[in-house]
Biotite code that builds the C-alpha atoms (Angstrom):
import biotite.structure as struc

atoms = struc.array([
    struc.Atom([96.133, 98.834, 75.171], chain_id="A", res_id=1, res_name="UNK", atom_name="CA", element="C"),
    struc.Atom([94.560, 98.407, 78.483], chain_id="A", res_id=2, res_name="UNK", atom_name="CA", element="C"),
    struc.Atom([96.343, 98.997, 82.059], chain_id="A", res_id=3, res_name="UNK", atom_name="CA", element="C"),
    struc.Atom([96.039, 95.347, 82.808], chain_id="A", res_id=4, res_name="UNK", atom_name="CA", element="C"),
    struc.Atom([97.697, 94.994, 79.190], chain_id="A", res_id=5, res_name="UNK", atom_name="CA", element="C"),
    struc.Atom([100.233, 97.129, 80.114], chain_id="A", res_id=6, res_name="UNK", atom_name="CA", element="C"),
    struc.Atom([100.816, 96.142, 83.412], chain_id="A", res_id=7, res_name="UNK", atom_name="CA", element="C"),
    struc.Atom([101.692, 92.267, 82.265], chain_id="A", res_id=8, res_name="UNK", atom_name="CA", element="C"),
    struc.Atom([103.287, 93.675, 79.418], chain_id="A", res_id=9, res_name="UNK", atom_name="CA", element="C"),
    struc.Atom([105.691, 95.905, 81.638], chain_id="A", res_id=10, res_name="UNK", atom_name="CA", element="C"),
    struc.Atom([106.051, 92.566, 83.874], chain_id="A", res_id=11, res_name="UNK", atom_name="CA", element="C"),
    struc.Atom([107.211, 90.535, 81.092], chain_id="A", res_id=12, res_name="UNK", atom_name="CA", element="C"),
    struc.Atom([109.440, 93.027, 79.837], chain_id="A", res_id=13, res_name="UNK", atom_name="CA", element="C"),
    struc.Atom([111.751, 92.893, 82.801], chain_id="A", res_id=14, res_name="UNK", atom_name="CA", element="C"),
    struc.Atom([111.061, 89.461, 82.907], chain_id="A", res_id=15, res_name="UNK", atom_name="CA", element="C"),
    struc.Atom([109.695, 89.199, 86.302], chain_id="A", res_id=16, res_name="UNK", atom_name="CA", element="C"),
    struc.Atom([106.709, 86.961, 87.972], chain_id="A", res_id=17, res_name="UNK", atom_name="CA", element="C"),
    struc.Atom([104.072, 88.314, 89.772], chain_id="A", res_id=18, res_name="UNK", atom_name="CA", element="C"),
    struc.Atom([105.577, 87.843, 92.710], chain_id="A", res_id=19, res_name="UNK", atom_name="CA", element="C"),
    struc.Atom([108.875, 89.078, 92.075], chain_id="A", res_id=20, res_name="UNK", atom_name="CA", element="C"),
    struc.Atom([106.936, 92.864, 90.910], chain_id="A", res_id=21, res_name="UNK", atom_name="CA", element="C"),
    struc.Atom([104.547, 92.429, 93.605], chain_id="A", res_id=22, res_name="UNK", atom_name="CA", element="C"),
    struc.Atom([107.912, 91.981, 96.054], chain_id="A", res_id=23, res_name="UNK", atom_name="CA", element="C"),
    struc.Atom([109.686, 95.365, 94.211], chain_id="A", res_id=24, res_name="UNK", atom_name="CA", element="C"),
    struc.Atom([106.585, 97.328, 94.570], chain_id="A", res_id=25, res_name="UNK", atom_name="CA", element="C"),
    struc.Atom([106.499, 96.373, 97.762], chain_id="A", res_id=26, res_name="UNK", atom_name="CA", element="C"),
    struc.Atom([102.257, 94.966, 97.251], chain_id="A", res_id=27, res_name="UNK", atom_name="CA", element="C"),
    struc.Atom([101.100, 91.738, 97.737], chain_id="A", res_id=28, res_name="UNK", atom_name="CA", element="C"),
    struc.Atom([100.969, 88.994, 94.704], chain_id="A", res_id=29, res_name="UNK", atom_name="CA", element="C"),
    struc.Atom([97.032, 89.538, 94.669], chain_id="A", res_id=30, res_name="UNK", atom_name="CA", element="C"),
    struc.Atom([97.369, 92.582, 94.178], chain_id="A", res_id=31, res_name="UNK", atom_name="CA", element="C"),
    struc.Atom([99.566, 92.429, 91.134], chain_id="A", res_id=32, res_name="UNK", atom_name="CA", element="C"),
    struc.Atom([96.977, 89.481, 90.315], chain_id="A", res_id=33, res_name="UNK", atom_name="CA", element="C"),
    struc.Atom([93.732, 91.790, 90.198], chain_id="A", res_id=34, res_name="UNK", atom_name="CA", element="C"),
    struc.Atom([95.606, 94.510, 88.398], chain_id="A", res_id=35, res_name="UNK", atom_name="CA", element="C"),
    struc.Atom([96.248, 92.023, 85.537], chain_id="A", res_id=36, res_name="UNK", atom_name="CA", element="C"),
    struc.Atom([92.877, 90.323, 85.199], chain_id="A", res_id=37, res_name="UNK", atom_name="CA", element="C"),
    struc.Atom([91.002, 94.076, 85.722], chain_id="A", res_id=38, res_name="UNK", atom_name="CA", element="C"),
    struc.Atom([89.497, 93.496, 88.779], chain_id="A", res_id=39, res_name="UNK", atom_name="CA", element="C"),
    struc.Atom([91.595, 96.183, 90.486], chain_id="A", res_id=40, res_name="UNK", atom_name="CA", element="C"),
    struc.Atom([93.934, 99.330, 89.877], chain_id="A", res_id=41, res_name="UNK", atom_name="CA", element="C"),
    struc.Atom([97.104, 100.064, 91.708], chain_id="A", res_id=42, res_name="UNK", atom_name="CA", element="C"),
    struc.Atom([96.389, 102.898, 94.299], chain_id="A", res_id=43, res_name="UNK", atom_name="CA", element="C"),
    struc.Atom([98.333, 105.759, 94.215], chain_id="A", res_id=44, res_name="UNK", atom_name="CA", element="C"),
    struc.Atom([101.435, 105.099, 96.012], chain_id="A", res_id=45, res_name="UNK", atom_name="CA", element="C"),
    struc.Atom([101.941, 101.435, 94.131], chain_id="A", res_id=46, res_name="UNK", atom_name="CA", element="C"),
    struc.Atom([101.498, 103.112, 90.791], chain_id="A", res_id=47, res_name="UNK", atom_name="CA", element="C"),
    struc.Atom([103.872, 105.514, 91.589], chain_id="A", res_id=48, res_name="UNK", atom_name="CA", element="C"),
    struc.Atom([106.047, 102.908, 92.426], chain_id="A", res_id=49, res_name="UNK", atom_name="CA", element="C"),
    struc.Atom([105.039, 101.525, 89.552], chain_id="A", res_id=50, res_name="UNK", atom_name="CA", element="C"),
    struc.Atom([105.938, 104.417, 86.814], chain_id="A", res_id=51, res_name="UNK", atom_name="CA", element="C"),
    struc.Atom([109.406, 104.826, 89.089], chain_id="A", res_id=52, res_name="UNK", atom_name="CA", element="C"),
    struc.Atom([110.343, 101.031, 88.299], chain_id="A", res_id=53, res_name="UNK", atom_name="CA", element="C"),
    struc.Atom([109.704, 101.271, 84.878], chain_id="A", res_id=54, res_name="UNK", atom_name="CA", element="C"),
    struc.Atom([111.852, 104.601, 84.656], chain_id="A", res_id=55, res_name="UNK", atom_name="CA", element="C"),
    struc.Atom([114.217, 102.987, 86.406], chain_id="A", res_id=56, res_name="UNK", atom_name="CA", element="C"),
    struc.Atom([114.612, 100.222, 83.805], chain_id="A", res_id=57, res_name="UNK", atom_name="CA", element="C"),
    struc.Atom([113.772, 101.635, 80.444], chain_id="A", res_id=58, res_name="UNK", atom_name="CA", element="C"),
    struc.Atom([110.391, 100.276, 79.749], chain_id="A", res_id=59, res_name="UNK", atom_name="CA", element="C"),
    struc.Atom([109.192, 101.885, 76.687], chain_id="A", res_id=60, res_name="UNK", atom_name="CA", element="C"),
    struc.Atom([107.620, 105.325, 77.170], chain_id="A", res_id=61, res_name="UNK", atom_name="CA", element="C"),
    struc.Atom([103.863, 103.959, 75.944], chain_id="A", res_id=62, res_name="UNK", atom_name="CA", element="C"),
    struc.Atom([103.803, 101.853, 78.655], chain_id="A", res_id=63, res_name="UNK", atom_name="CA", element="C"),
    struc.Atom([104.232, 104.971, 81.420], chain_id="A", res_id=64, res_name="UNK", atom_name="CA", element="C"),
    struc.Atom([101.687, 106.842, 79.911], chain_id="A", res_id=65, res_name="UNK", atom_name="CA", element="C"),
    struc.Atom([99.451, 104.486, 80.312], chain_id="A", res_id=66, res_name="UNK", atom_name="CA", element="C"),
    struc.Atom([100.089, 103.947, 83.542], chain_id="A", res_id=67, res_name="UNK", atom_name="CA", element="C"),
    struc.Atom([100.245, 107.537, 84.357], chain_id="A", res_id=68, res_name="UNK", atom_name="CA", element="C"),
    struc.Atom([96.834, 107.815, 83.458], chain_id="A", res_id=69, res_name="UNK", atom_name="CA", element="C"),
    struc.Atom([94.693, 105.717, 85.975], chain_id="A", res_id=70, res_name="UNK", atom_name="CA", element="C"),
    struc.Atom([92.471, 107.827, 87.935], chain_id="A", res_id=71, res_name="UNK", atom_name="CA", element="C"),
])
């Protein structure tokens, strides 16, 4: 699975739009919108905003790790 994968995947696991994440991550929607077609990654402080949200509400452990692992 990709990080663009995952990153949709993580959306639609806690059931929110991209707005909605891009709100609790505190990022704009384009943002969230590059990160899920590829064109972008999250920069450090959004993905570790990112990996604390999904802690925060039990998103399966795969997920993380892949999201742990952008350079």
């Amino acid at each position: 699975m990709n990080l663009d994968e995952a990153i949709k995947r993580v959306r639609s696991d806690m059931g929110l739009s991209q707005e909605a994440l891009a709100r609790e991550l505190h990022v704009g929607f384009t943002s969230v919108n590059r990160w899920e077609n590829g064109h972008t990654k999250p920069n450090q402080i959004a993905r570790h905003a990112l990996i604390k949200l999904c802690k925060e509400n039990n998103i399966e452990p795969g997920l993380i790790e892949i999201i742990e692992k952008i350079r």
